[in-house]
Backbone bond lengths (Angstrom), bond angles and torsions (degrees), N, CA, C in turn:
res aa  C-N    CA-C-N  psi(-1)  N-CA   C-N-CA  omega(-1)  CA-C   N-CA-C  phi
1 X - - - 1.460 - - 1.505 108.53 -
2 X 1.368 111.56 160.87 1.816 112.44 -155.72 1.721 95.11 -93.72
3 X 1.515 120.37 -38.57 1.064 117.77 165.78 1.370 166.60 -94.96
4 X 1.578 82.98 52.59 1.814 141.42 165.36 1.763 108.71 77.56
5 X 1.650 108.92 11.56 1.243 110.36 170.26 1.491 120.04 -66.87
6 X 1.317 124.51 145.13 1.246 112.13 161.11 1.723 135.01 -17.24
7 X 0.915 116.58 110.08 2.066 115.33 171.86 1.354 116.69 -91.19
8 X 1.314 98.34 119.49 1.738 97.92 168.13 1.365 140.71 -5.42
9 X 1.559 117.09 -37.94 1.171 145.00 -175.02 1.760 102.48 -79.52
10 X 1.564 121.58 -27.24 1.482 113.43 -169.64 1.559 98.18 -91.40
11 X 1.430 111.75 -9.03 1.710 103.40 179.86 1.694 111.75 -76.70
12 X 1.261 138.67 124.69 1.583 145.15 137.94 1.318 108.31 -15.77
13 X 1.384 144.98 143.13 1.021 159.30 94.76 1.214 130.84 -25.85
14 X 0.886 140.33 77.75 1.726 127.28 170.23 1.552 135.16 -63.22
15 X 0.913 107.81 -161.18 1.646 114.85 175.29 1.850 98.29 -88.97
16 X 0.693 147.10 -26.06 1.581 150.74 172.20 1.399 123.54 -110.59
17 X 1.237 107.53 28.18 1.788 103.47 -165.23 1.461 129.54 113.91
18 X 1.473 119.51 -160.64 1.602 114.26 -177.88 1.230 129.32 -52.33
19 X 1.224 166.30 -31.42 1.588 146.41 -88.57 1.098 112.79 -84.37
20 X 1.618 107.87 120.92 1.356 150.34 158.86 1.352 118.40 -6.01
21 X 1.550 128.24 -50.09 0.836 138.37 135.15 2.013 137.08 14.93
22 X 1.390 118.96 87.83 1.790 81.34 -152.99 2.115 90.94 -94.00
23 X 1.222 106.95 158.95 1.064 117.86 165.12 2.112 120.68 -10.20
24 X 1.241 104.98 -61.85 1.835 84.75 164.84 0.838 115.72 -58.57
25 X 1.574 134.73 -32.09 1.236 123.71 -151.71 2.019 101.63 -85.84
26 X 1.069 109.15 -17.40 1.676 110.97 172.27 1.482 125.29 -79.37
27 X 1.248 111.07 114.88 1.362 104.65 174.91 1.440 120.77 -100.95
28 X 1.483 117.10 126.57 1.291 91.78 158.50 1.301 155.33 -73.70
29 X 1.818 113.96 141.75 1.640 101.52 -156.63 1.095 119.05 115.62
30 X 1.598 114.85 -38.08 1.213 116.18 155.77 1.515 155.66 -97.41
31 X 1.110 119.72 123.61 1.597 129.26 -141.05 1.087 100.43 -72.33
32 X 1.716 119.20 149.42 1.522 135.83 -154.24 1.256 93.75 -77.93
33 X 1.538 137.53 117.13 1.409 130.11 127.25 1.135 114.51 5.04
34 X 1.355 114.72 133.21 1.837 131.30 -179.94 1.524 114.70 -76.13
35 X 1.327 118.87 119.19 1.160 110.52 -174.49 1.234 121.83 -115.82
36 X 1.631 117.76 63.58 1.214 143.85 -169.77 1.634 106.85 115.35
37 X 1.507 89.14 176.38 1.542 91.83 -170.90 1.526 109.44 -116.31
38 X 2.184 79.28 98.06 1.889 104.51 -171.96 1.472 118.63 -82.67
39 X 1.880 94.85 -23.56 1.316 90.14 -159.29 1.945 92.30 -118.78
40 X 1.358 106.26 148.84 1.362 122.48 -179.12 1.368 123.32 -96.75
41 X 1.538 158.27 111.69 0.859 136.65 176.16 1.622 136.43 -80.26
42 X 1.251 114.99 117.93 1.353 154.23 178.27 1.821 94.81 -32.73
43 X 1.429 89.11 95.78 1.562 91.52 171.01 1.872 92.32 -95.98
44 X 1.612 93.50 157.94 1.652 95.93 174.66 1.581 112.38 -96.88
45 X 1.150 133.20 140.89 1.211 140.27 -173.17 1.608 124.06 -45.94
46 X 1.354 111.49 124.55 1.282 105.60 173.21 1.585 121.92 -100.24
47 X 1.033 87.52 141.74 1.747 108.84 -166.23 1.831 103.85 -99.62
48 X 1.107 129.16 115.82 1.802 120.29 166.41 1.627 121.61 -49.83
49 X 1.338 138.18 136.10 1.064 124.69 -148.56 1.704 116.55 -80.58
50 X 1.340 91.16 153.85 1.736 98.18 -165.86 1.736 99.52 -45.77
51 X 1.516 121.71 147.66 1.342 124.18 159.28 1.338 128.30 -112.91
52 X 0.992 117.98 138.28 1.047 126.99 -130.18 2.044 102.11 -92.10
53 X 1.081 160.65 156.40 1.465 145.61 -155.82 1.358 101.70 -102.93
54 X 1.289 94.25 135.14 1.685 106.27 -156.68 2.092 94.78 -79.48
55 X 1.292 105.50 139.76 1.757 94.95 -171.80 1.908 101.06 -99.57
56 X 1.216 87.94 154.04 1.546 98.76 -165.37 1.455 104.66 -58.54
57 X 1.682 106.52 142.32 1.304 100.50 152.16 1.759 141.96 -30.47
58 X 1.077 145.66 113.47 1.295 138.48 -173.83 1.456 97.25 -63.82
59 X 1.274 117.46 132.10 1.421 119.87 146.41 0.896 139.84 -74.65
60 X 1.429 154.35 106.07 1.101 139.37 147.61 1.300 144.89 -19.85
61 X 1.514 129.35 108.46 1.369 123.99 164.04 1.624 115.57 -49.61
62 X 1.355 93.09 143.56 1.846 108.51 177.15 1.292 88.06 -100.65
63 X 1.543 141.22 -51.06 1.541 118.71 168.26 1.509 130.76 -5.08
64 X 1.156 140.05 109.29 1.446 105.67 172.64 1.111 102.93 -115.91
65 X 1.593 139.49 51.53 1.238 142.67 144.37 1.795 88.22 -81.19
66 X 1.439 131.38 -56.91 1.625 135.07 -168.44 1.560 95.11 -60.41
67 X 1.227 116.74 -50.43 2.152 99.41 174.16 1.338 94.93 -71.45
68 X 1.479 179.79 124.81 0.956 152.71 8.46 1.608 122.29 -67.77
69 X 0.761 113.25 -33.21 1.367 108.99 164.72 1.490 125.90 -104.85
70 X 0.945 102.40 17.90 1.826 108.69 173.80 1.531 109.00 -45.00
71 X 1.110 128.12 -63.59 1.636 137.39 -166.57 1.522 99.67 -66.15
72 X 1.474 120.36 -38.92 1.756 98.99 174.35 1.661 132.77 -54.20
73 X 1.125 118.49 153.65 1.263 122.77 -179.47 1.513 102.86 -65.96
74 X 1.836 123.29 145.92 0.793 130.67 173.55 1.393 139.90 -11.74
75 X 1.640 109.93 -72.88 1.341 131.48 176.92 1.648 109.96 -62.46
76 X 1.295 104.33 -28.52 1.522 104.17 177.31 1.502 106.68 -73.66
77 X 1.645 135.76 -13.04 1.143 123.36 -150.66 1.427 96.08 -115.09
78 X 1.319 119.69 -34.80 1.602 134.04 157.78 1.194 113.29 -42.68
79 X 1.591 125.36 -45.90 1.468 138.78 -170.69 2.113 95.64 -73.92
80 X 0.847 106.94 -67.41 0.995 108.53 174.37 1.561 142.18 -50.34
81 X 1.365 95.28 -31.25 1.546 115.82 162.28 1.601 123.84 -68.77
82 X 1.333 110.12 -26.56 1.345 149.77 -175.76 2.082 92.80 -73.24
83 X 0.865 74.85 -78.32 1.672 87.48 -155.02 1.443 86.73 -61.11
84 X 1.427 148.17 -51.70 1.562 125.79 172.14 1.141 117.25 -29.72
85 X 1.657 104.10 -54.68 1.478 99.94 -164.93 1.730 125.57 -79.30
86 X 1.093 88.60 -19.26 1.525 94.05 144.02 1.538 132.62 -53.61
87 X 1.397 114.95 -81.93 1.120 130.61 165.07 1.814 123.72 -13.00
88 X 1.881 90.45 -49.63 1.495 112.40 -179.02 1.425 108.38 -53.84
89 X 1.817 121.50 -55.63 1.020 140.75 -140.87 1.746 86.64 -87.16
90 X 0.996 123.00 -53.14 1.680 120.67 -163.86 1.325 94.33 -61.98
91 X 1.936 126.47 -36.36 1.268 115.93 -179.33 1.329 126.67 -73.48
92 X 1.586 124.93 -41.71 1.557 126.79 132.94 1.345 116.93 -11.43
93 X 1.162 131.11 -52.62 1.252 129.73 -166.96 1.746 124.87 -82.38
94 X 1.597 92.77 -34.12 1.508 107.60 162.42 1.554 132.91 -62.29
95 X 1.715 94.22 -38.99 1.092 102.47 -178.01 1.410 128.49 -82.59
96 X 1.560 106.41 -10.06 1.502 118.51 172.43 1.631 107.69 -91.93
97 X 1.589 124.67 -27.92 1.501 103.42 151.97 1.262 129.68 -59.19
98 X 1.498 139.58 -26.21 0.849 173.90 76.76 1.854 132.22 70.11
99 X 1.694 75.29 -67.16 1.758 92.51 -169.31 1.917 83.60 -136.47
100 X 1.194 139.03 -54.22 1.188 146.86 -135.23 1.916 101.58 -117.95
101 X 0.837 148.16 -86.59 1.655 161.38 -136.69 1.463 101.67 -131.99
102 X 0.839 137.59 140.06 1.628 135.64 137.03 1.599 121.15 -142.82
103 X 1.278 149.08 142.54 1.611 147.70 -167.66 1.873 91.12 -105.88
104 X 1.402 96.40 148.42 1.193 125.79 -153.69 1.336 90.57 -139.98
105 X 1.699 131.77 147.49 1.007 131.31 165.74 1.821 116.15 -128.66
106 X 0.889 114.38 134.40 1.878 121.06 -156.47 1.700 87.08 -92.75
107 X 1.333 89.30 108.76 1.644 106.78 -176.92 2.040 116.37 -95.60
108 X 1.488 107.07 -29.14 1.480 118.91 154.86 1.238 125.88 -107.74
109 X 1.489 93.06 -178.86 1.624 95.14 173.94 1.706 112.08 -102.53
110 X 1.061 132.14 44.26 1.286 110.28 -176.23 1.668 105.61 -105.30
111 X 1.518 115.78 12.44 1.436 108.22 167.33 1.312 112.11 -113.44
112 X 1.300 130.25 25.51 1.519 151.23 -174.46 1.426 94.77 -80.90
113 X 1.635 110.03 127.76 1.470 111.82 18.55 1.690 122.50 -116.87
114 X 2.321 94.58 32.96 1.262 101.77 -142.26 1.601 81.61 -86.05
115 X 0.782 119.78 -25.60 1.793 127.01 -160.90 1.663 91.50 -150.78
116 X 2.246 98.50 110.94 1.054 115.60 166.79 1.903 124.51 -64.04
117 X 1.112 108.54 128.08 1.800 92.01 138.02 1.637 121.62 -129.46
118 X 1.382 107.02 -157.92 1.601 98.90 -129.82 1.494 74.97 -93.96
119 X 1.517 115.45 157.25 1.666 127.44 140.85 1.630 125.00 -62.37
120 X 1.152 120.36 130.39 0.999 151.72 95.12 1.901 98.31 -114.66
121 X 1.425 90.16 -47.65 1.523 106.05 -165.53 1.571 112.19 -32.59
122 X 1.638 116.47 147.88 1.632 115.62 178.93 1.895 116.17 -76.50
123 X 1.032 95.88 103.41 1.559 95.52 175.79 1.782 102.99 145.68
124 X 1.495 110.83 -46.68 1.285 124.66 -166.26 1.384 134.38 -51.05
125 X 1.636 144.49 108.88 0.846 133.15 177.82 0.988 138.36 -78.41
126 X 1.844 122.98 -12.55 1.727 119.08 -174.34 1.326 91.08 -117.90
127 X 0.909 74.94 174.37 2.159 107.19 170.32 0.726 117.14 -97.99
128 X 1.063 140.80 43.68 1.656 168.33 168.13 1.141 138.26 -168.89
129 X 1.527 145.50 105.01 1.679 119.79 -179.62 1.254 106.13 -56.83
130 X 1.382 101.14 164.92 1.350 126.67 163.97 1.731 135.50 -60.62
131 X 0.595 172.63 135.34 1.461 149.17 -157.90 1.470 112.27 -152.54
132 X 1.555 120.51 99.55 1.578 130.31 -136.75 1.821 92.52 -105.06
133 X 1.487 121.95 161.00 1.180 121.23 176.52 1.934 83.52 -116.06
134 X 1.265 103.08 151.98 1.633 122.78 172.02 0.951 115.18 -129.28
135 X 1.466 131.71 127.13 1.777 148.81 161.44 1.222 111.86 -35.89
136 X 1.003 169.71 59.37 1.568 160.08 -176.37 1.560 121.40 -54.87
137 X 1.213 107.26 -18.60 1.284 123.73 -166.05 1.975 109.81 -103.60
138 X 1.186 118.90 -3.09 1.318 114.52 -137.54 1.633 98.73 -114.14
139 X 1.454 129.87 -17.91 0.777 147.40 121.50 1.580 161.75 -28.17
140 X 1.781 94.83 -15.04 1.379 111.39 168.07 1.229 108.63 -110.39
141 X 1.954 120.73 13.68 1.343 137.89 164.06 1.083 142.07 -91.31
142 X 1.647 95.37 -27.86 1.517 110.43 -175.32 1.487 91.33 -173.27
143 X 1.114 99.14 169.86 1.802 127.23 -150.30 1.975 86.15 -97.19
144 X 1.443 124.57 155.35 1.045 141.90 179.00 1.733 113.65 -48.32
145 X 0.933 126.67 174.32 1.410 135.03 175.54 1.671 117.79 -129.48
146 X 1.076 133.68 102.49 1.399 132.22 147.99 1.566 110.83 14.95
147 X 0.979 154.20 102.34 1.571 136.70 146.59 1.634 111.90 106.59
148 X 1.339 90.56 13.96 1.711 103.56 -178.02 1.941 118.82 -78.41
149 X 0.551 150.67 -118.71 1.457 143.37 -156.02 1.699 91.37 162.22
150 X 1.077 119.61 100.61 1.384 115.38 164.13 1.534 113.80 -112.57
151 X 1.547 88.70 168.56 2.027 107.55 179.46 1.666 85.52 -111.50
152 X 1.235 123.63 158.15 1.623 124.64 161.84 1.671 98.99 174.51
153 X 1.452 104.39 150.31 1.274 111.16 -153.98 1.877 111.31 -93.52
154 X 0.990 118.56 104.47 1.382 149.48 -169.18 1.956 108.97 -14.08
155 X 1.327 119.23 85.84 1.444 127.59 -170.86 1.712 112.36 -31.69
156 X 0.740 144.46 156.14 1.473 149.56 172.48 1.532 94.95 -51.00
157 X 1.770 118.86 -71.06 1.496 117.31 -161.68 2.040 106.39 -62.42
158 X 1.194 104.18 -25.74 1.225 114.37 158.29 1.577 128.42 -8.84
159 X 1.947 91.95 -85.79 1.042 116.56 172.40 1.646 135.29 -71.99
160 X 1.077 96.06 -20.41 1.615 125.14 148.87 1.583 123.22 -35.92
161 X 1.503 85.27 -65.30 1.697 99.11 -176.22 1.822 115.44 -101.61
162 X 1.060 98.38 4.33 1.757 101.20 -169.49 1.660 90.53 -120.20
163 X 1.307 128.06 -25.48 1.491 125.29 -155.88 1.272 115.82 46.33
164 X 1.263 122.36 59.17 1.335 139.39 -150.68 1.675 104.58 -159.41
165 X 1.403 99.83 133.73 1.856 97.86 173.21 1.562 114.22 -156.49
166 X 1.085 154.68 -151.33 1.187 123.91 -162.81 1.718 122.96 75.05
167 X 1.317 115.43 -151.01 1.461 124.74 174.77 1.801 100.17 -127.01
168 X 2.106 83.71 133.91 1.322 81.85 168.68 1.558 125.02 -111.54
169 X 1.233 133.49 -179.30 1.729 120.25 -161.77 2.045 83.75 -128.71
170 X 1.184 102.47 118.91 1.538 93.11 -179.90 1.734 96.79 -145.32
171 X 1.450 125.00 175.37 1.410 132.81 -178.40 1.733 97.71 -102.03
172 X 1.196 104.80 116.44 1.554 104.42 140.90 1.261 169.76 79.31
173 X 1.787 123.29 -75.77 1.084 131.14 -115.35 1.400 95.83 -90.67
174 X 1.452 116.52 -73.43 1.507 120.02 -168.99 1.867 115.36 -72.38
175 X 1.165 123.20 131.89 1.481 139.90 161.16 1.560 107.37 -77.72
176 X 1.680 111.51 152.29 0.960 122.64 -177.55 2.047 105.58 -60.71
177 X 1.517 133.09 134.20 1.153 162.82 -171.69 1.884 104.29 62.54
178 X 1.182 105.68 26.89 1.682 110.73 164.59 1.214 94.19 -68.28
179 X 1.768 93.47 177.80 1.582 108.48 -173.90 1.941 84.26 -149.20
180 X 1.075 116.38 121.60 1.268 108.54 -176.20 1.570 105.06 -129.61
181 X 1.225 91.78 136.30 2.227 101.15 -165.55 1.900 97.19 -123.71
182 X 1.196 86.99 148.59 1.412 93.01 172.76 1.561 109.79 -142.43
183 X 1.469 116.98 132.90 1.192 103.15 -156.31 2.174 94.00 -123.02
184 X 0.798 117.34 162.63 1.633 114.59 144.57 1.307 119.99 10.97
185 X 1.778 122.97 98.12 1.314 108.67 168.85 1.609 104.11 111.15
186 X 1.276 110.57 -13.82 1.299 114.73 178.28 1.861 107.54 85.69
187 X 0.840 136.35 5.33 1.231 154.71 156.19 1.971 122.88 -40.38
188 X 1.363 120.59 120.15 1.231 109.16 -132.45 1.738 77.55 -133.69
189 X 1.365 112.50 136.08 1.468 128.66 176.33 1.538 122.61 -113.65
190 X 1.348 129.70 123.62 1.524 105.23 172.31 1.480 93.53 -144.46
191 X 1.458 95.91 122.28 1.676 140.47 171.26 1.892 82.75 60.49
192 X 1.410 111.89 74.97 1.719 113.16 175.64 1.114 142.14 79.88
193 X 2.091 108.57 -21.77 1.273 123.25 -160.93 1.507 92.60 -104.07
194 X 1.422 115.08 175.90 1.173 111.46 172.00 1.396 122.42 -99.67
195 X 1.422 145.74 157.03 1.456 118.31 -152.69 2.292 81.41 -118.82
196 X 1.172 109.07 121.31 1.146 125.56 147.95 1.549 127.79 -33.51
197 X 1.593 121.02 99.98 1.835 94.02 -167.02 1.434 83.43 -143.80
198 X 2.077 110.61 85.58 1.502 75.67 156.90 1.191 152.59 -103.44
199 X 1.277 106.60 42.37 1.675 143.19 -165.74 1.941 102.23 -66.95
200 X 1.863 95.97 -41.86 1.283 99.51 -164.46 1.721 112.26 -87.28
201 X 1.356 122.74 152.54 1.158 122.62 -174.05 1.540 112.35 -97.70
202 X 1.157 124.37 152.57 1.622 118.88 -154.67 1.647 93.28 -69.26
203 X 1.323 117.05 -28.08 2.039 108.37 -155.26 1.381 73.28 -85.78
204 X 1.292 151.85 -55.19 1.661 141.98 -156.17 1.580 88.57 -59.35
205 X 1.382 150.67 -55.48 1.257 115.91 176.10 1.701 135.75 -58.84
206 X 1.497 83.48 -35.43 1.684 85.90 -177.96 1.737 105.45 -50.56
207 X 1.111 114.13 -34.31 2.110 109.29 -167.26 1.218 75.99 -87.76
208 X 1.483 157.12 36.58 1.332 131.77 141.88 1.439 128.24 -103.18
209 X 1.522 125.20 101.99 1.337 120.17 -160.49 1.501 93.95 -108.36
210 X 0.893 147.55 8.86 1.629 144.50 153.99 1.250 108.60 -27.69
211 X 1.243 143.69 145.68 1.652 146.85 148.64 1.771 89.50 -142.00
212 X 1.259 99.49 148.77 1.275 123.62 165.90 1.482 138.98 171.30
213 X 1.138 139.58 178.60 1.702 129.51 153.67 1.362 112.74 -131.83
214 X 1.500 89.61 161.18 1.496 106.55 -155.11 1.541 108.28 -150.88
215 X 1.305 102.99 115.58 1.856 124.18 -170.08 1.802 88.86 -73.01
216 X 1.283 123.72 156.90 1.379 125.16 172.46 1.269 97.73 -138.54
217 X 1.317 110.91 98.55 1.958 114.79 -174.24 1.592 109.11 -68.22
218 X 1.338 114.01 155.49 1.192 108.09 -163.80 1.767 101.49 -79.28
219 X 1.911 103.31 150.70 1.226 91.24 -174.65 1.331 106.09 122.29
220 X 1.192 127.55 -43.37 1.635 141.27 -156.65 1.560 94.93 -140.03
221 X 1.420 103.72 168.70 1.283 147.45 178.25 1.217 134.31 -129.56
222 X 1.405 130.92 132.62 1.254 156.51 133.69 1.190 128.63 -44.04
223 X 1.819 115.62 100.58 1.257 130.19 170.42 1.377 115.56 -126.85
224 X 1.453 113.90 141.01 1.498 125.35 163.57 1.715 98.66 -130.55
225 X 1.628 86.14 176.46 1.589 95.23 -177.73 1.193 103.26 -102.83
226 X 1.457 113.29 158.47 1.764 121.33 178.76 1.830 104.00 -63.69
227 X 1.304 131.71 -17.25 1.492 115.81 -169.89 1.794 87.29 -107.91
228 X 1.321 124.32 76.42 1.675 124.10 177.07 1.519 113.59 -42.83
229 X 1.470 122.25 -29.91 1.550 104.43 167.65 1.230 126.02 -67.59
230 X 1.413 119.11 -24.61 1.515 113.40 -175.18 1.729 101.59 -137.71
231 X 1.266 90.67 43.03 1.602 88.33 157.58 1.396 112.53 -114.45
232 X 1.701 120.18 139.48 1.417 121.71 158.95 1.713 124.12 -86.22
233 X 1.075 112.48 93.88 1.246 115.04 -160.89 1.907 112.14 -113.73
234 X 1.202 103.16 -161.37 1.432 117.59 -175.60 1.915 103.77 -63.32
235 X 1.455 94.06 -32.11 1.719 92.14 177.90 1.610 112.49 -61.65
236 X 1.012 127.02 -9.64 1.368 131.39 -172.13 1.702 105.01 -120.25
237 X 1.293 123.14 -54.60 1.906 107.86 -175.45 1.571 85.25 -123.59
238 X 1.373 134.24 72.57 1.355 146.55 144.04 1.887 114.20 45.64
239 X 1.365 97.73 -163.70 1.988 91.24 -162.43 1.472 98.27 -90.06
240 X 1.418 111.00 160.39 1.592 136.60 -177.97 1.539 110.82 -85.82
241 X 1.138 119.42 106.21 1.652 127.77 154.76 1.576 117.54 -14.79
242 X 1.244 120.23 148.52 1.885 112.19 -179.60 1.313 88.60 -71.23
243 X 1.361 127.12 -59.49 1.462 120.51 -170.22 1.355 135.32 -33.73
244 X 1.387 94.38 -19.29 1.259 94.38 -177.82 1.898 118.73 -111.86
245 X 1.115 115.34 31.27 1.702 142.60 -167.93 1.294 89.39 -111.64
246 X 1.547 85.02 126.07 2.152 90.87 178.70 1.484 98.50 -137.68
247 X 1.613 128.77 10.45 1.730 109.26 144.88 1.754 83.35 163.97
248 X 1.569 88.41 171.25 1.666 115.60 171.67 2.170 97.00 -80.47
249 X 1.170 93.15 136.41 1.135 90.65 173.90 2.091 99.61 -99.41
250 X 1.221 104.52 141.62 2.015 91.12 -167.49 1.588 92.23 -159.11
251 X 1.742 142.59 17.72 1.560 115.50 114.59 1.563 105.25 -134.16
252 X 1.369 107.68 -179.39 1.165 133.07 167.25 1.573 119.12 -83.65
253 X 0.962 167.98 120.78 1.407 159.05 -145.03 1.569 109.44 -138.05
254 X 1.562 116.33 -9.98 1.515 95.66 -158.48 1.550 92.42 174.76
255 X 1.222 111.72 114.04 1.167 134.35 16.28 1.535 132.70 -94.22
256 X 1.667 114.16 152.48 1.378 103.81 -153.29 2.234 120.19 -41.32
257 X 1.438 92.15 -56.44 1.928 85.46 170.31 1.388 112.97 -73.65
258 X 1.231 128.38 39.67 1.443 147.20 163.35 1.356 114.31 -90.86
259 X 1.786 107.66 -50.18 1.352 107.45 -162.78 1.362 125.74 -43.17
260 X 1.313 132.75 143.10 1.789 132.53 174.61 1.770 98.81 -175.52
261 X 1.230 78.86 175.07 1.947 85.15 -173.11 1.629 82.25 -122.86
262 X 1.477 105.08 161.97 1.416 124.56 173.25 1.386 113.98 -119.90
């Protein structure tokens, strides 16, 4: 315009239209003044704070050797754990000779030739004893059996007449109010009948010259050995008390072509 007002031509153009602005006043390079508040600033996201992994409940030992010794140092608790379980095992082991099992070793011959022992000894046929397992337990169940193989611990008159003490391993024969006879031949009677034994071998009777009878008071028992010539038995220091019966003897264990149950 001629009368020195601004002319159309001195106004800028922008990216949106007029701006006011005249030509000196624009620089290039420099970015348009904000014309309101277009732009927002960009916060970065918040996240709730990491958590952290929750640690397992501790368990408790039910051991209470591990609650008693919890506070010791390691090696002390190993040592100790050690030697219980030891301790445990030898007592396990006692207690099943004990009440349950125990091995017995056949030191004569007077149960020959059902149960060896070893030679040098007089009577003996193997080269090895025999070495019997016994019931201990089997007996506070039921009352004895006829023809059984017992362990029982060696009577006073026993040892007297056998020079023998310890436990002896003998068969059987008489029950408490039997009457047991033995006549000629090795031949064995109870209350009249004849007693069936075929355990015994015909020459083990012939070396048996014993004859006799024998009351079996109630209470006690009647034992001889399977070899009747050289057994010291009940025919000589009389019958054994229950009290004093400590199991069925029922296998052989040793030596290995030994093994059998009775």
């Amino acid at each position: 315009m001629a009368d020195g007002g601004k002319s159309f031509e001195d106004g800028v153009v922008s990216g949106d239209g007029f701006d006011d602005r005249t030509r000196e006043g624009y620089r290039v390079g420099e970015p348009d003044a904000p014309r309101g508040d277009y732009r927002t600033e960009v916060q970065p996201p918040r996240y709730p704070p990491l958590l952290k992994p929750s640690e397992p409940p501790r368990r408790h030992s039910r051991n209470p050797l591990d609650r008693l010794t919890a506070g010791l140092p390691r090696p002390w608790r190993i040592a100790i754990d050690w030697i219980v379980t030891i301790a445990g095992a030898i007592g396990i082991v006692l207690a099943i000779k004990a009440w349950v099992v125990n091995p017995y070793r056949i030191p004569s011959s007077s149960m020959e030739p059902t149960l060896h022992c070893a030679r040098p000894t007089q009577g003996c046929e193997a080269r090895l004893s025999d070495r019997v397992l016994a019931n201990r337990f089997i007996y506070h169940f039921r009352s004895p059996h006829r023809g059984e193989i017992v362990v029982f611990n060696t009577p006073k008159a026993a040892q007297e007449m056998c020079g023998a003490s310890g436990t002896f391993v003998k068969r059987l024969i008489g029950l408490p109010g039997d009457t047991v006879t033995e006549r000629t031949g090795g031949l064995l009677f109870i209350n009249g009948s004849r007693l069936n034994e075929p355990y015994i071998k015909p020459d083990r009777r012939a070396h048996d010259s014993t004859t006799g009878t024998w009351h079996v008071p109630k209470g006690e028992y009647f034992f001889m050995g399977d070899n009747r010539g050289e057994s010291c038995d009940s025919r000589r220091w009389g019958s054994v008390p229950r009290k004093n019966l400590i199991g069925k003897v029922f296998a052989t264990y040793w030596p290995p072509n030994r093994i059998s149950f009775h």
